[in-house]
VOGU-3710 file (C-alpha; in Angstrom, 3 decimals, decimal comma):
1> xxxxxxxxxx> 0,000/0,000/0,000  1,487/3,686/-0,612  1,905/5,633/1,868  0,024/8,992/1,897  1,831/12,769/2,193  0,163/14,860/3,759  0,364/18,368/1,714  -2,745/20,181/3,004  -4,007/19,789/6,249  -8,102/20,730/6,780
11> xxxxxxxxxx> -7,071/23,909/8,565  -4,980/24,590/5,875  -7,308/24,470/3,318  -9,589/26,959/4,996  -6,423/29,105/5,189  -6,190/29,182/1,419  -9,766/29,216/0,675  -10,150/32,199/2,735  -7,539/33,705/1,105  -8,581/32,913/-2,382
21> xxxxxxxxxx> -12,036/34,421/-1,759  -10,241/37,390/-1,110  -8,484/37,386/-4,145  -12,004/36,969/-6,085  -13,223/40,118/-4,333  -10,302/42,309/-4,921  -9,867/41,329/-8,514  -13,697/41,453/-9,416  -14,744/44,773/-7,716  -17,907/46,373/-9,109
31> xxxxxxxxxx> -18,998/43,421/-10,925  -22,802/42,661/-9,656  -22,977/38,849/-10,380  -20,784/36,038/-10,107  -21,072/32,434/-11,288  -18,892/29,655/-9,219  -19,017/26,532/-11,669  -17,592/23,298/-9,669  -15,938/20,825/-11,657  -17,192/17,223/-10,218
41> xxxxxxxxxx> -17,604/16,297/-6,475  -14,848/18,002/-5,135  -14,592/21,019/-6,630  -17,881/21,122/-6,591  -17,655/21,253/-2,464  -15,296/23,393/-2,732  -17,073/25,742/-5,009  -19,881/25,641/-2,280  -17,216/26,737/0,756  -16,120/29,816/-1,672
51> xxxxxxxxxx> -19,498/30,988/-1,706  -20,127/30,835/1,758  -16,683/32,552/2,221  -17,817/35,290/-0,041  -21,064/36,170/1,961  -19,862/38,692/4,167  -17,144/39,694/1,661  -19,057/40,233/-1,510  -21,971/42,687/-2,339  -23,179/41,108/-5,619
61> xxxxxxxxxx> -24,700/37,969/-6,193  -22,810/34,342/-6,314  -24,891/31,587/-7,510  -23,552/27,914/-7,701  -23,123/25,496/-10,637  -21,823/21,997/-11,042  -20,175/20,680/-13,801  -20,188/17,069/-14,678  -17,717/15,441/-17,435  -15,766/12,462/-17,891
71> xxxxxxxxxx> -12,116/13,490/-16,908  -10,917/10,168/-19,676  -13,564/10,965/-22,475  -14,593/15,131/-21,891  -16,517/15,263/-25,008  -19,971/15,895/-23,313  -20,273/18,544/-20,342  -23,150/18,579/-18,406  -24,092/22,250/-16,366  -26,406/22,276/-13,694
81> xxxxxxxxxx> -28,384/24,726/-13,334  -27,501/26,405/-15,931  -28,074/29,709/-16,568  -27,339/33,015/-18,209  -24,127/34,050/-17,435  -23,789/36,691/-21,137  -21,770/40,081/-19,278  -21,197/37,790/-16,043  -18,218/36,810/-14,616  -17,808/32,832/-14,679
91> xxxxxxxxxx> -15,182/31,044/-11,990  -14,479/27,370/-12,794  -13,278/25,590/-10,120  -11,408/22,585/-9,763  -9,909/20,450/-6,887  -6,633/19,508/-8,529  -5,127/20,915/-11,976  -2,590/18,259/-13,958  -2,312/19,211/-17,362  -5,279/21,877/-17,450
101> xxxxxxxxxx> -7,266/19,350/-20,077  -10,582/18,896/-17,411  -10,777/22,931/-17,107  -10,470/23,232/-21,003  -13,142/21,353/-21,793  -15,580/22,426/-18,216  -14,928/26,190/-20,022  -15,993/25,398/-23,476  -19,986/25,362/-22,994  -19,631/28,757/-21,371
111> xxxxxxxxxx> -17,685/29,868/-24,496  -21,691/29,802/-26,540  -22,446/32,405/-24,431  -20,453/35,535/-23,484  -19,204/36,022/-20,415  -17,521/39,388/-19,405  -14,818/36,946/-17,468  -14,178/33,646/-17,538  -11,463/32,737/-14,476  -10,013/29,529/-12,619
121> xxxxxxxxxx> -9,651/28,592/-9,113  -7,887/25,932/-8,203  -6,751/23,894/-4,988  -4,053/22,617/-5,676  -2,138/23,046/-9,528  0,476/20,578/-10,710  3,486/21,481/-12,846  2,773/19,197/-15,605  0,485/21,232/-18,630  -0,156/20,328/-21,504
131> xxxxxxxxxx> -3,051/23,000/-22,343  -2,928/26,351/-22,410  -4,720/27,136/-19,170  -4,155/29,396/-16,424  -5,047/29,475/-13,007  -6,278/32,696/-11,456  -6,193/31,742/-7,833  -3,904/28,951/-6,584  -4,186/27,160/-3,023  -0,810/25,346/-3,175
141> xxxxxxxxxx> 1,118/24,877/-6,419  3,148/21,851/-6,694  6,389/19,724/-8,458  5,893/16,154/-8,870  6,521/13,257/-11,044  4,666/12,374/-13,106  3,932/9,135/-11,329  2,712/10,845/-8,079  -0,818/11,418/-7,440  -2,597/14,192/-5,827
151> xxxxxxxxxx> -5,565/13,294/-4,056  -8,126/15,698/-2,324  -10,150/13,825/-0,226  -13,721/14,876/0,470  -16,638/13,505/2,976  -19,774/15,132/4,360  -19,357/18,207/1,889  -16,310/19,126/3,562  -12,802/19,155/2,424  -10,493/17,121/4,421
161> xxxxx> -7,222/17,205/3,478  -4,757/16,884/0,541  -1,923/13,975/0,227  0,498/13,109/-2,635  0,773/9,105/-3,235
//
């Protein structure tokens, strides 16, 4: 059995989310309406403790998404709700970024409509791209091999911690 590395305590995690909700404030002042799209189970969790985060932060309106897609075969996307987001800013979120593929394709279904702002948030991000994607906010970036594994784990709607394996 491998052994698990811790690389993000629970505590931690707050830490970053808190400080990434920040960040969404400060860089998205004036704008009335955001839309946080999680990516899957977990960053669909964590999409849901960024807009609880934002509450007392935030003056506009953040509404929740979730994005379902095959990370193997991403040809079909599936949005829920889904909802108007033309001249609205649009935050795709993800648990862990490899090689930015899964937040390519979660971003192309908003790309029929027309967003004023289309940005990423992502837990942890990996040094191994192979798309062309950015990440706006960053919990922890990362080196490792490619044969390393970064797993988030999730139960009860909460984030628990992060380990490399």
């Amino acid at each position: 059995m491998d052994k698990k590395r811790i690389i993000l305590t629970k505590e931690i995690i707050e830490k970053k989310l808190l400080r990434m909700a920040y960040e969404i404030v400060e860089r998205n002042s004036g704008e009335q309406f955001i839309a946080l799209a999680g990516i899957r189970e977990s960053g669909y969790i964590i999409a849901c403790r960024i807009r609880e985060m934002l509450k007392p932060l935030y003056k506009g309106s953040v509404e929740l998404m979730s994005i379902q897609l095959d990370k193997k075969n991403p040809g079909e996307v599936i949005i829920e709700p889904m909802f108007n987001v033309n001249n609205k800013v649009v935050i795709l979120i993800d648990d862990v970024a490899n090689t930015g593929r899964t937040i390519l394709y979660a971003m192309k279904p908003f790309l029929d409509s027309y967003p004023k702002k289309i940005q990423t948030l992502i837990l942890v991000e990996r040094t191994h791209k192979q798309f062309p994607v950015a990440s706006d906010y960053v919990g922890l970036s990362i080196s490792t091999t490619l044969q390393e594994h970064i797993i988030v784990e999730v139960n009860k709607g909460e984030v628990q911690g992060a380990y490399l394996q």
